[in-house]
C-alpha positions, 0 to 999 in steps of 0.5 A: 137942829142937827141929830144926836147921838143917844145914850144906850145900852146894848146887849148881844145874845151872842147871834148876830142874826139873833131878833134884837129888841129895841127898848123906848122907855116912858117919860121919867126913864131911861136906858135902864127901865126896860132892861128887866123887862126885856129879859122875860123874853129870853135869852136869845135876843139882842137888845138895844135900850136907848134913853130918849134925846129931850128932857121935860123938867128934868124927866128924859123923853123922845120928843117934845109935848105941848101939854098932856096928850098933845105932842109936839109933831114937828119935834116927833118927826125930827126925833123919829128920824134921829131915832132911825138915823141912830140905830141904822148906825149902831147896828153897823157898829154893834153888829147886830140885823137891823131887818130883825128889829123888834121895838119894844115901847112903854107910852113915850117910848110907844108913841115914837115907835108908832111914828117909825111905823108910819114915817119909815115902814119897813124899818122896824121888824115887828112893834110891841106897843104898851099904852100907846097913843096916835102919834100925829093927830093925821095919818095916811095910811102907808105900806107896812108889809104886814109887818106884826104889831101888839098893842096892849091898852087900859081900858081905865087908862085916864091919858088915852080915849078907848075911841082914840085907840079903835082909830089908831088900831084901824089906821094900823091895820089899813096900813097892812100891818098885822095887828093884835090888840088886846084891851086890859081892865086896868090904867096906865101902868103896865101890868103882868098880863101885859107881859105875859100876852106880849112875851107869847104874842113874840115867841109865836112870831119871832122863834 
C-alpha cells in the first residue's frame, strides 16, 4: 500500500514557533470532533486535527481492528508511519515547528499516537492520551527523552483492564518519558475532569 494523504483542519495562532496540538479523534469522528476541545487550552496554540485514513462500517478510524480491543498491528504500523509521514509534510506546508508537536488523542486517536510514541521517539513533543490503550500486545522499551506524557483512564471503563493500563504506564515510563497518569471514577467517555487535569498538566509544561 502506499501512503495517503488525510483530511484535515488546520488552525495557526498566529506563532509559528507557537506548540501545535495534533487532534486524533475516537472511532465515529472526525477532523471536526476535538476541535472545541481543543480550544479549552487557549489561544496560543496551532492546531492540526486530521480525520483517520480506515473506515469500520462507515465510522472513520486510524487503523484497522480484529474485534473489540484486538488491533490489527500490522495495520497500526503502516498507519503510524502515514500518520508521521503526513504531518512532517504538512508542517513544512503550514509552516508550523514540527519539534513542538503535542498530540492530543481521545481512544483510536490515543492509541495511534501511543504507537508514535514507540515507533518514532522523539517525534512528538509531548502526548496527552484520553483512554488509551497498549497499542501492540508486545513492546520494547525505547528512548523517549523524557518526552511528557498524560494519560487520563476510567476506572469503570468496560473496553480497558486497569492491570492493562499499569502495564502501559510502566513500559511508558522504562522508555523515559515522563509520565502522569491520573485514574478517574468514570468509563469511556470523557469527562470535564478529564479537561480540566490535561489543560493545567499542558499550561505547566508547555507556556
Amino acid at each position: 500500500m502506499e501512503f495517503q494523504p488525510f483530511q484535515y483542519i488546520y488552525k495557526s495562532a498566529g506563532n509559528p514557533a507557537a506548540p501545535t496540538l495534533l487532534l486524533l479523534h475516537g472511532t465515529g469522528g472526525d477532523e471536526n470532533d476535538l476541535i472545541e476541545l481543543a480550544a479549552r487550552f487557549g489561544n496560543q496554540n496551532n492546531l492540526l486535527s486530521l480525520r483517520g485514513n480506515v473506515s469500520e462500517h462507515g465510522m472513520p478510524r486510524f487503523f484497522k481492528r480484529l474485534g473489540m480491543g484486538v488491533f490489527d498491528e500490522e495495520d497500526l504500523k503502516f498507519r503510524t508511519d502515514e500518520l508521521v509521514d503526513f504531518v512532517g509534510k504538512i508542517a513544512a506546508q503550514e509552516g508550523f515547528d514540527p519539534k513542538k508537536l503535542v498530540a492530543l488523542g481521545y481512544s483510536n486517536g490515543a492509541n495511534i499516537a501511543g504507537s508514535t510514541l514507540f515507533m518514532h521517539p522523539g517525534f512528538l513533543g509531548g502526548a496527552i492520551l484520553l483512554r488509551p490503550m497498549q497499542p501492540f500486545k508486545v513492546l520494547e522499551p525505547v528512548s523517549g527523552g523524557h518526552v511528557p506524557v498524560f494519560a487520563t483512564t476510567g476506572t469503570t471503563d468496560p473496553t480497558i483492564r486497569q492491570s492493562d493500563t499499569k502495564k502501559y504506564m510502566d513500559l511508558l515510563k522504562k522508555s523515559g518519558y515522563a509520565v502522569t497518569h491520573q485514574e478517574l471514577q468514570t468509563g469511556h467517555n470523557l469527562t470535564q475532569e478529564d479537561l480540566h487535569l490535561a489543560v493545567a498538566w499542558f499550561h505547566e509544561r508547555f507556556k
